[in-house]
N, C-alpha and C positions, 0 to 999 in steps of 0.2 A: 728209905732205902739205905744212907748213911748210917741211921743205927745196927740195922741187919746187920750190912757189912763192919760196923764197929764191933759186934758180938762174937760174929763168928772169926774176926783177925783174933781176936784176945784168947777165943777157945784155943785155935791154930797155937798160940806162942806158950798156953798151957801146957802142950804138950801132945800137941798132936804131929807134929813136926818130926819124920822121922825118916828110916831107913828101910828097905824092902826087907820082909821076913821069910827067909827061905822054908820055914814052915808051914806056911801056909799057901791057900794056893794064890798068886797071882792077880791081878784084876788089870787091865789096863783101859783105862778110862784116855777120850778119845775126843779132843775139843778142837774144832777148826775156829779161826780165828781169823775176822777180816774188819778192820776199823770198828773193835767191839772196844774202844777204852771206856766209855761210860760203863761199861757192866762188867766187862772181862774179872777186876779185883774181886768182887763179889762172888763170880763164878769161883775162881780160883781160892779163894778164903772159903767155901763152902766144898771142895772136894779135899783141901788139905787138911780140912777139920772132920774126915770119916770117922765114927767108930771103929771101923774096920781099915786097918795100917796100912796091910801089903797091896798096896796100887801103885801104877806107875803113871803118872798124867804126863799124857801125850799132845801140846802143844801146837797143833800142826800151823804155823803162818803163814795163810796166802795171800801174801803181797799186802800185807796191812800197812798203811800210810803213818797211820795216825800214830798216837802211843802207845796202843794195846799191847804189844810184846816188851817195851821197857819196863811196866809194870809186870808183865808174866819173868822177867828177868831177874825182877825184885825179889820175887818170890822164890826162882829155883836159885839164887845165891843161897837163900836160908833154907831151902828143901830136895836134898838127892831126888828125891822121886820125881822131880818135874824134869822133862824132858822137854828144849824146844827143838822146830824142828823147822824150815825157812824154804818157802818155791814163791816161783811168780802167782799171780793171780789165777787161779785155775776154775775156782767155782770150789762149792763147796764139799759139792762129791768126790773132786781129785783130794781136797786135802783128807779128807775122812778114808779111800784108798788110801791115801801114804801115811796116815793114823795105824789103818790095818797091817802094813807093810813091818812097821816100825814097831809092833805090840807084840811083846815076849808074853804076857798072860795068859794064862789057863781059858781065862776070861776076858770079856768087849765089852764096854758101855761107850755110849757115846751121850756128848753133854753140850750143848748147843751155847756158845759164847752169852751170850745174852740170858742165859738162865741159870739157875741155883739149883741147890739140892740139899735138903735136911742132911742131919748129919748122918746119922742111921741108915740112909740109901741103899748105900752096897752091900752093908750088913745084912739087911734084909733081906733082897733078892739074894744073894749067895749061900744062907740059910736055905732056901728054900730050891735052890737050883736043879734041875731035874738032870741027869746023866745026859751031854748032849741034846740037851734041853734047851728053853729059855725061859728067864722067869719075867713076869710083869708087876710095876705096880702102880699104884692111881696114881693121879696131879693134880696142879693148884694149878688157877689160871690169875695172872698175877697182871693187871692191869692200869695206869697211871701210878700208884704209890701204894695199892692195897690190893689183897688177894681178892677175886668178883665171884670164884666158885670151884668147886672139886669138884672131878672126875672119878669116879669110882664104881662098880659093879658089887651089888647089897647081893645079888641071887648066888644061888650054887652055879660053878662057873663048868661050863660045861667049852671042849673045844671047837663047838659048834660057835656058841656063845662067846667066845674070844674072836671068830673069826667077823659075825658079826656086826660086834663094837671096833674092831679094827679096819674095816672095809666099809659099812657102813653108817658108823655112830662115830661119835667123839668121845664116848666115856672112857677106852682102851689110847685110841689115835694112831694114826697109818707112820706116826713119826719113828726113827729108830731110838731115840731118847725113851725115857723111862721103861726102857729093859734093858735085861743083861743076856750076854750074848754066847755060845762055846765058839770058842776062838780052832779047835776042829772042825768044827761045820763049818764054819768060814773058809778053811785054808782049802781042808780034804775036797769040799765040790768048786773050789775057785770062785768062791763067790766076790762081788764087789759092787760099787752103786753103779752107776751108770752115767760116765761125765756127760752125755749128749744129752741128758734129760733135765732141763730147769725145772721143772715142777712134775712130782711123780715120784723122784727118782727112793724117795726111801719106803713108800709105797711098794713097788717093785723089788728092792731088796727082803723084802719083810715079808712077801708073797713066795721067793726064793725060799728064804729061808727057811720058811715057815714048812714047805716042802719035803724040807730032809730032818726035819726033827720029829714026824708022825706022831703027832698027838703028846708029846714029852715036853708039857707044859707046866707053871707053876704061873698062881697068879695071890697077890696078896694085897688087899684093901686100904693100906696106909697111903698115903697122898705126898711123898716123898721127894717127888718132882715137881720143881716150880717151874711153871713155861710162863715167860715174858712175852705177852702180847706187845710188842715193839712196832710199833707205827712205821717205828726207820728202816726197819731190819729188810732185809734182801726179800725173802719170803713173803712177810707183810705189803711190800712195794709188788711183787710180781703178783699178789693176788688184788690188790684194790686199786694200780692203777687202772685210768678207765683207759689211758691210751694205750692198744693194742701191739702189739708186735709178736713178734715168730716164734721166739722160746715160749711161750703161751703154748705154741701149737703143740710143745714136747709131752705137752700131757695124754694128747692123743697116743705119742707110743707107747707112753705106758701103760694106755690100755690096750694097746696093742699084746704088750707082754704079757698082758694080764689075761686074753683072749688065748694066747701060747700057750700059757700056765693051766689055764682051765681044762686041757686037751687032757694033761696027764692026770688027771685023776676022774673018778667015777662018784664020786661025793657031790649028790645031787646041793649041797648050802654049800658046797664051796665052789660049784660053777654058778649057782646063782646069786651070792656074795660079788663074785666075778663082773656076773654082768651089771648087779646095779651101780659097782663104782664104775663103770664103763659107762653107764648111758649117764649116770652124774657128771664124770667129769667132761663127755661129749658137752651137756646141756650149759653145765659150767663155761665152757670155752664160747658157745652160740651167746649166751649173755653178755660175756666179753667182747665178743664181734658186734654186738647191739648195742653198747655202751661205748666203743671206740671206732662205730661208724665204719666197720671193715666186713665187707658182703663181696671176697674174693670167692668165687664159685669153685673151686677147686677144692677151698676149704670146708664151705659151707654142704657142699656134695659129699664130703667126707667125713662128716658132722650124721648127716643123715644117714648113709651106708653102714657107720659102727651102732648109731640107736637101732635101725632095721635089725640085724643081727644080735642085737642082745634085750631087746624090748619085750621078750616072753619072758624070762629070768627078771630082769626088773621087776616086772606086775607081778611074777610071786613072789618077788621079796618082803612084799609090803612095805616097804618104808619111802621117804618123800612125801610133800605136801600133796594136793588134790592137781593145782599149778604146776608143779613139776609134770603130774603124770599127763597134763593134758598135754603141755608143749612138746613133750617126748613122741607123744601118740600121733601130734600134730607132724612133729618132726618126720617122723617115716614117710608122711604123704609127701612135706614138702619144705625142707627144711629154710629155701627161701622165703618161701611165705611166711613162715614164724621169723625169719629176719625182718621181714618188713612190719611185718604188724607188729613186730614188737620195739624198732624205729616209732611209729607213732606213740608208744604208750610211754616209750625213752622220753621225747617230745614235752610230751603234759606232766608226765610224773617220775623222773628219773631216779629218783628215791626209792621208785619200786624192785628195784633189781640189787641193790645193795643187800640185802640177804642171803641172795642167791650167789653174789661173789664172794663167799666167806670160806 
Protein backbone atom coordinates (compact mmCIF):
# COMPACT_ATOMS: atom_id res chain seq x y z
CA UNK A 1 0.00 0.00 0.00
CA UNK A 2 2.95 2.49 0.73
CA UNK A 3 4.30 1.98 -2.70
CA UNK A 4 0.79 2.63 -4.39
CA UNK A 5 0.59 5.68 -2.42
CA UNK A 6 4.33 6.45 -3.19
CA UNK A 7 3.62 6.29 -7.05
CA UNK A 8 0.65 7.92 -7.35
CA UNK A 9 2.20 11.28 -4.86
CA UNK A 10 5.15 11.42 -7.57
CA UNK A 11 2.66 11.30 -10.56
CA UNK A 12 0.50 14.12 -8.48
CA UNK A 13 3.90 16.40 -8.10
CA UNK A 14 4.53 15.55 -12.02
CA UNK A 15 2.03 17.59 -12.80
CA UNK A 16 -1.00 16.77 -12.05
CA UNK A 17 -1.49 19.37 -9.60
CA UNK A 18 -3.65 22.11 -10.92
CA UNK A 19 -6.31 24.62 -11.29
CA UNK A 20 -10.17 24.21 -12.42
CA UNK A 21 -10.48 24.57 -16.47
CA UNK A 22 -13.32 26.69 -17.23
CA UNK A 23 -13.43 24.75 -20.53
CA UNK A 24 -14.31 21.92 -19.75
CA UNK A 25 -17.09 20.58 -17.89
CA UNK A 26 -16.77 20.42 -14.25
CA UNK A 27 -16.75 17.14 -12.14
CA UNK A 28 -17.01 17.32 -8.48
CA UNK A 29 -15.88 14.40 -6.70
CA UNK A 30 -17.34 13.96 -3.30
CA UNK A 31 -15.28 12.17 -0.21
CA UNK A 32 -16.78 12.00 3.36
CA UNK A 33 -14.27 11.66 5.78
CA UNK A 34 -14.42 10.07 9.35
CA UNK A 35 -11.08 8.83 11.36
CA UNK A 36 -9.92 7.61 7.64
CA UNK A 37 -6.02 8.59 8.30
CA UNK A 38 -4.73 5.29 7.47
CA UNK A 39 -6.05 5.50 3.91
CA UNK A 40 -7.42 9.09 3.39
CA UNK A 41 -3.44 10.06 1.66
CA UNK A 42 -3.90 7.42 -0.64
CA UNK A 43 -7.45 8.24 -1.59
CA UNK A 44 -6.52 11.86 -2.01
CA UNK A 45 -2.93 11.13 -4.04
CA UNK A 46 -5.19 8.95 -6.49
CA UNK A 47 -8.00 11.72 -7.23
CA UNK A 48 -5.34 14.61 -7.56
CA UNK A 49 -3.50 12.35 -10.03
CA UNK A 50 -6.89 12.21 -12.68
CA UNK A 51 -6.15 12.36 -16.18
CA UNK A 52 -8.83 14.39 -16.32
CA UNK A 53 -7.97 18.14 -14.50
CA UNK A 54 -11.32 19.92 -14.08
CA UNK A 55 -12.50 18.48 -10.62
CA UNK A 56 -13.21 19.88 -7.55
CA UNK A 57 -12.57 17.40 -4.47
CA UNK A 58 -15.07 18.05 -1.95
CA UNK A 59 -13.63 17.01 1.37
CA UNK A 60 -16.74 16.70 3.51
CA UNK A 61 -15.23 16.20 7.61
CA UNK A 62 -17.57 14.59 9.84
CA UNK A 63 -16.19 15.02 13.18
CA UNK A 64 -13.01 13.21 12.37
CA UNK A 65 -10.75 12.77 15.68
CA UNK A 66 -7.92 11.48 14.30
CA UNK A 67 -5.44 13.05 11.61
CA UNK A 68 -7.27 12.32 8.51
CA UNK A 69 -8.06 16.12 7.62
CA UNK A 70 -4.39 17.53 8.54
CA UNK A 71 -3.16 15.36 5.96
CA UNK A 72 -6.25 16.34 3.43
CA UNK A 73 -4.85 19.88 4.50
CA UNK A 74 -1.40 18.97 3.23
CA UNK A 75 -2.67 18.32 0.26
CA UNK A 76 -5.22 21.38 -0.51
CA UNK A 77 -2.12 23.81 0.60
CA UNK A 78 -0.52 22.44 -2.77
CA UNK A 79 -3.79 21.87 -4.66
CA UNK A 80 -6.86 24.75 -5.32
CA UNK A 81 -9.11 22.05 -6.28
CA UNK A 82 -9.32 20.43 -2.87
CA UNK A 83 -11.99 21.99 -0.95
CA UNK A 84 -12.39 21.17 2.84
CA UNK A 85 -15.38 21.40 4.44
CA UNK A 86 -15.97 20.63 8.52
CA UNK A 87 -19.60 19.47 10.76
CA UNK A 88 -20.04 17.50 13.69
CA UNK A 89 -20.44 13.79 13.53
CA UNK A 90 -23.49 13.21 11.37
CA UNK A 91 -23.05 9.87 9.58
CA UNK A 92 -22.19 9.42 6.49
CA UNK A 93 -25.07 10.39 4.35
CA UNK A 94 -25.22 13.91 6.07
CA UNK A 95 -21.66 14.48 4.90
CA UNK A 96 -22.23 13.26 1.27
CA UNK A 97 -25.65 15.83 1.44
CA UNK A 98 -23.41 18.62 2.27
CA UNK A 99 -20.88 17.18 -0.47
CA UNK A 100 -23.89 17.58 -2.79
CA UNK A 101 -24.77 20.96 -1.28
CA UNK A 102 -21.37 22.36 -1.78
CA UNK A 103 -20.59 20.79 -5.59
CA UNK A 104 -20.53 23.53 -8.48
CA UNK A 105 -19.98 20.47 -11.13
CA UNK A 106 -21.89 19.61 -14.19
CA UNK A 107 -20.90 16.35 -12.58
CA UNK A 108 -21.17 13.92 -8.94
CA UNK A 109 -18.94 11.15 -8.05
CA UNK A 110 -18.67 10.18 -4.89
CA UNK A 111 -15.32 8.26 -3.51
CA UNK A 112 -15.32 6.57 -0.20
CA UNK A 113 -12.31 7.69 2.25
CA UNK A 114 -10.86 4.35 2.47
CA UNK A 115 -10.77 3.60 -1.32
CA UNK A 116 -8.70 4.69 -4.45
CA UNK A 117 -9.17 5.04 -7.85
CA UNK A 118 -6.96 4.58 -11.09
CA UNK A 119 -5.99 7.56 -12.68
CA UNK A 120 -8.12 7.33 -15.82
CA UNK A 121 -11.56 7.14 -13.70
CA UNK A 122 -13.14 10.11 -14.46
CA UNK A 123 -11.91 10.30 -17.71
CA UNK A 124 -13.59 7.56 -18.60
CA UNK A 125 -16.89 7.67 -17.32
CA UNK A 126 -17.15 11.30 -18.57
CA UNK A 127 -16.25 10.21 -22.08
CA UNK A 128 -18.85 8.05 -22.13
CA UNK A 129 -21.67 10.18 -20.09
CA UNK A 130 -25.12 9.88 -21.42
CA UNK A 131 -27.13 13.46 -21.44
CA UNK A 132 -28.55 13.46 -17.97
CA UNK A 133 -27.39 10.07 -17.67
CA UNK A 134 -25.08 8.07 -15.50
CA UNK A 135 -22.27 6.21 -16.57
CA UNK A 136 -20.74 3.06 -14.57
CA UNK A 137 -17.74 1.32 -14.46
CA UNK A 138 -16.14 -2.16 -12.90
CA UNK A 139 -14.00 -2.55 -9.59
CA UNK A 140 -11.23 -4.17 -7.74
CA UNK A 141 -12.06 -5.60 -4.54
CA UNK A 142 -8.75 -4.84 -2.73
CA UNK A 143 -8.30 -6.80 0.42
CA UNK A 144 -5.41 -7.10 3.40
CA UNK A 145 -2.40 -5.66 0.79
CA UNK A 146 -3.69 -7.16 -2.61
CA UNK A 147 -6.35 -6.81 -5.11
CA UNK A 148 -8.67 -10.60 -4.32
CA UNK A 149 -10.96 -9.82 -7.58
CA UNK A 150 -12.75 -7.68 -10.32
CA UNK A 151 -16.10 -6.80 -10.88
CA UNK A 152 -17.04 -6.40 -14.10
CA UNK A 153 -20.00 -7.24 -16.79
CA UNK A 154 -18.28 -9.33 -20.11
CA UNK A 155 -22.18 -9.46 -21.85
CA UNK A 156 -23.91 -6.72 -23.96
CA UNK A 157 -25.17 -4.64 -21.09
CA UNK A 158 -28.68 -4.17 -21.35
CA UNK A 159 -30.77 -1.77 -18.58
CA UNK A 160 -32.45 -4.65 -17.49
CA UNK A 161 -29.08 -6.12 -16.86
CA UNK A 162 -27.68 -2.95 -14.87
CA UNK A 163 -30.66 -3.05 -12.82
CA UNK A 164 -30.00 -6.61 -12.03
CA UNK A 165 -26.29 -6.44 -11.03
CA UNK A 166 -27.12 -3.53 -9.15
CA UNK A 167 -29.94 -4.81 -6.84
CA UNK A 168 -29.19 -8.12 -6.97
CA UNK A 169 -25.43 -9.08 -7.93
CA UNK A 170 -22.32 -7.43 -6.82
CA UNK A 171 -20.63 -7.26 -10.20
CA UNK A 172 -22.32 -3.43 -10.82
CA UNK A 173 -22.88 -2.86 -6.49
CA UNK A 174 -25.90 -0.95 -4.89
CA UNK A 175 -22.88 1.61 -3.62
CA UNK A 176 -23.01 5.32 -5.04
CA UNK A 177 -19.09 5.11 -5.81
CA UNK A 178 -17.88 3.93 -9.01
CA UNK A 179 -20.40 6.02 -11.09
CA UNK A 180 -20.70 9.37 -12.23
CA UNK A 181 -23.53 11.16 -11.49
CA UNK A 182 -25.65 14.63 -13.56
CA UNK A 183 -25.58 17.02 -10.84
CA UNK A 184 -29.36 18.25 -12.59
CA UNK A 185 -30.87 15.12 -11.67
CA UNK A 186 -29.81 15.50 -8.36
CA UNK A 187 -30.74 19.16 -7.69
CA UNK A 188 -33.88 19.38 -10.43
CA UNK A 189 -36.02 16.22 -8.45
CA UNK A 190 -34.34 17.06 -4.73
CA UNK A 191 -32.73 14.22 -4.58
CA UNK A 192 -30.49 13.18 -1.38
CA UNK A 193 -29.49 9.98 0.80
CA UNK A 194 -31.35 9.55 3.64
CA UNK A 195 -29.71 10.47 7.11
CA UNK A 196 -32.19 8.05 9.02
CA UNK A 197 -31.04 5.04 7.18
CA UNK A 198 -27.55 3.20 8.49
CA UNK A 199 -27.53 0.65 6.16
CA UNK A 200 -29.51 0.95 2.57
CA UNK A 201 -29.12 4.38 2.47
CA UNK A 202 -27.18 4.49 -1.16
CA UNK A 203 -29.21 1.66 -2.20
CA UNK A 204 -32.20 3.87 -2.18
CA UNK A 205 -30.46 6.91 -3.56
CA UNK A 206 -29.43 4.93 -6.64
CA UNK A 207 -33.06 3.31 -6.93
CA UNK A 208 -34.16 7.27 -7.03
CA UNK A 209 -32.04 8.08 -9.13
CA UNK A 210 -32.06 5.58 -11.46
CA UNK A 211 -35.87 6.68 -11.86
CA UNK A 212 -35.45 9.96 -13.59
CA UNK A 213 -32.67 9.19 -15.98
CA UNK A 214 -35.04 6.28 -18.11
CA UNK A 215 -32.84 4.13 -19.43
CA UNK A 216 -29.78 7.06 -20.17
CA UNK A 217 -27.23 4.76 -19.34
CA UNK A 218 -23.50 4.21 -20.09
CA UNK A 219 -21.58 1.36 -18.76
CA UNK A 220 -17.80 0.56 -19.43
CA UNK A 221 -15.63 -2.65 -18.41
CA UNK A 222 -12.45 -0.99 -17.01
CA UNK A 223 -12.11 -1.85 -13.24
CA UNK A 224 -11.21 1.78 -12.26
CA UNK A 225 -12.46 1.68 -8.86
CA UNK A 226 -10.66 0.08 -5.91
CA UNK A 227 -13.17 -0.71 -2.97
CA UNK A 228 -11.11 -1.43 0.33
CA UNK A 229 -12.74 -4.30 2.06
CA UNK A 230 -11.71 -2.44 5.55
CA UNK A 231 -12.54 -4.76 8.44
CA UNK A 232 -12.65 -1.18 10.59
CA UNK A 233 -14.51 0.71 8.40
CA UNK A 234 -18.24 1.80 9.69
CA UNK A 235 -19.92 -0.34 7.07
CA UNK A 236 -17.81 -3.34 7.41
CA UNK A 237 -18.68 -3.13 11.50
CA UNK A 238 -22.45 -2.55 10.92
CA UNK A 239 -22.47 -5.59 8.66
CA UNK A 240 -20.45 -8.34 10.60
CA UNK A 241 -20.98 -7.41 14.09
CA UNK A 242 -22.79 -10.24 15.51
CA UNK A 243 -24.20 -7.87 18.23
CA UNK A 244 -27.43 -6.58 17.17
CA UNK A 245 -28.89 -3.32 17.46
CA UNK A 246 -31.58 -0.83 15.96
CA UNK A 247 -29.83 0.94 13.05
CA UNK A 248 -29.61 -2.67 11.66
CA UNK A 249 -33.34 -2.31 11.53
CA UNK A 250 -32.89 0.92 8.94
CA UNK A 251 -32.54 -1.54 6.26
CA UNK A 252 -35.97 -2.60 6.47
CA UNK A 253 -36.87 1.12 5.38
CA UNK A 254 -35.21 0.86 2.63
CA UNK A 255 -37.03 -1.63 1.70
CA UNK A 256 -39.65 0.04 2.47
CA UNK A 257 -38.73 2.64 -0.18
CA UNK A 258 -37.95 0.42 -2.38
CA UNK A 259 -41.63 -1.24 -1.99
CA UNK A 260 -42.60 2.83 -2.76
CA UNK A 261 -40.44 2.94 -5.66
CA UNK A 262 -41.75 -0.19 -7.36
CA UNK A 263 -45.48 1.30 -7.32
CA UNK A 264 -44.28 3.95 -10.08
CA UNK A 265 -43.41 1.89 -12.60
CA UNK A 266 -44.97 -1.01 -14.83
CA UNK A 267 -41.46 -2.67 -15.50
CA UNK A 268 -42.25 -6.21 -14.65
CA UNK A 269 -37.50 -6.66 -13.71
CA UNK A 270 -37.71 -3.69 -11.99
CA UNK A 271 -40.50 -4.53 -9.49
CA UNK A 272 -39.10 -7.92 -9.32
CA UNK A 273 -35.41 -6.68 -8.82
CA UNK A 274 -37.38 -4.73 -6.14
CA UNK A 275 -38.63 -7.49 -4.41
CA UNK A 276 -35.65 -9.77 -4.26
CA UNK A 277 -33.48 -6.99 -2.48
CA UNK A 278 -36.54 -6.67 -0.13
CA UNK A 279 -36.78 -10.29 0.98
CA UNK A 280 -32.61 -10.27 0.91
CA UNK A 281 -32.24 -7.79 3.10
CA UNK A 282 -35.51 -8.78 5.20
CA UNK A 283 -33.63 -12.44 5.61
CA UNK A 284 -30.31 -10.50 5.99
CA UNK A 285 -31.57 -8.69 9.09
CA UNK A 286 -33.53 -12.31 10.71
CA UNK A 287 -29.71 -13.74 10.47
CA UNK A 288 -28.63 -10.91 12.44
CA UNK A 289 -31.30 -11.40 15.04
CA UNK A 290 -30.04 -15.17 15.16
CA UNK A 291 -26.49 -14.40 15.53
CA UNK A 292 -27.06 -11.41 18.18
CA UNK A 293 -29.74 -13.49 20.05
CA UNK A 294 -32.47 -10.66 19.57
CA UNK A 295 -36.29 -12.41 18.93
CA UNK A 296 -38.06 -8.95 19.62
CA UNK A 297 -41.57 -10.02 17.98
CA UNK A 298 -42.30 -6.86 16.76
CA UNK A 299 -39.39 -7.07 14.78
CA UNK A 300 -39.40 -10.51 13.74
CA UNK A 301 -43.43 -10.04 12.79
CA UNK A 302 -42.09 -7.39 10.66
CA UNK A 303 -39.56 -9.54 9.07
CA UNK A 304 -42.22 -11.90 8.08
CA UNK A 305 -45.06 -9.29 6.75
CA UNK A 306 -42.19 -7.63 4.08
CA UNK A 307 -41.14 -11.51 2.80
CA UNK A 308 -45.06 -12.26 2.60
CA UNK A 309 -45.41 -9.32 0.31
CA UNK A 310 -42.60 -9.62 -1.94
CA UNK A 311 -41.87 -13.61 -1.94
CA UNK A 312 -43.69 -14.15 -5.48
CA UNK A 313 -41.16 -11.46 -7.24
CA UNK A 314 -38.21 -13.14 -5.38
CA UNK A 315 -38.89 -16.93 -6.85
CA UNK A 316 -38.97 -15.13 -10.12
CA UNK A 317 -35.88 -13.54 -9.83
CA UNK A 318 -34.05 -16.60 -9.77
CA UNK A 319 -31.23 -15.62 -7.85
CA UNK A 320 -30.21 -16.87 -4.05
CA UNK A 321 -28.90 -20.02 -2.77
CA UNK A 322 -31.53 -23.12 -2.35
CA UNK A 323 -31.03 -21.88 1.72
CA UNK A 324 -32.01 -18.63 1.09
CA UNK A 325 -35.22 -19.70 -0.67
CA UNK A 326 -36.28 -22.13 1.94
CA UNK A 327 -35.85 -19.76 5.05
CA UNK A 328 -37.75 -17.09 2.98
CA UNK A 329 -40.64 -19.69 2.08
CA UNK A 330 -40.26 -20.79 5.88
CA UNK A 331 -40.43 -17.29 6.83
CA UNK A 332 -44.04 -16.40 5.44
CA UNK A 333 -45.45 -19.28 7.72
CA UNK A 334 -43.45 -18.25 10.62
CA UNK A 335 -40.87 -16.08 10.92
CA UNK A 336 -40.35 -17.15 14.74
CA UNK A 337 -39.87 -20.37 14.02
CA UNK A 338 -36.91 -19.88 11.49
CA UNK A 339 -35.58 -17.74 14.64
CA UNK A 340 -35.53 -20.55 16.69
CA UNK A 341 -34.43 -23.15 14.58
CA UNK A 342 -32.00 -21.22 13.40
CA UNK A 343 -30.73 -20.43 17.38
CA UNK A 344 -29.98 -24.06 17.38
CA UNK A 345 -28.01 -24.42 14.14
CA UNK A 346 -26.19 -20.74 15.66
CA UNK A 347 -25.66 -23.19 18.73
CA UNK A 348 -23.52 -26.15 16.95
CA UNK A 349 -22.29 -24.28 13.86
CA UNK A 350 -22.15 -20.54 14.02
CA UNK A 351 -19.95 -20.31 11.08
CA UNK A 352 -22.92 -21.22 9.05
CA UNK A 353 -24.38 -17.87 8.84
CA UNK A 354 -21.25 -15.87 8.06
CA UNK A 355 -21.99 -15.91 4.35
CA UNK A 356 -25.11 -14.79 4.62
CA UNK A 357 -24.08 -11.47 6.73
CA UNK A 358 -21.94 -10.20 3.90
Amino acid sequence: MKEITRLLCEEGRRGNIGKINPDTSLVSVIVPVYNDEEYIEECICSLVSQTYRNIEIIVVNDGSVDGSIQKCERYRQKDSRIYICNQENRGVSAARNRGIKEARGKYISFVDADDYVESYFIENLIKVMPQNGIAICGYKRYEGNQIVAEYKLADEVTIELIYRNIFAKNIIACGCWNKLFSADVIRNNSLCFDEKLHIGEDMVFLAEYLKYVQGRFAYIPTTSYVYRRNAQSIMQTAYHEKRFDLKKYTCIDAVDRLTELSKETEEEYIVDCFSYRAVRSSLWLLFQMICGQNNTKEILCGIGKRIRRHIHGYLRYKEGSRMEHVAALLTCTSSTLVYVVGRMVHRIRPEFFDKYLN
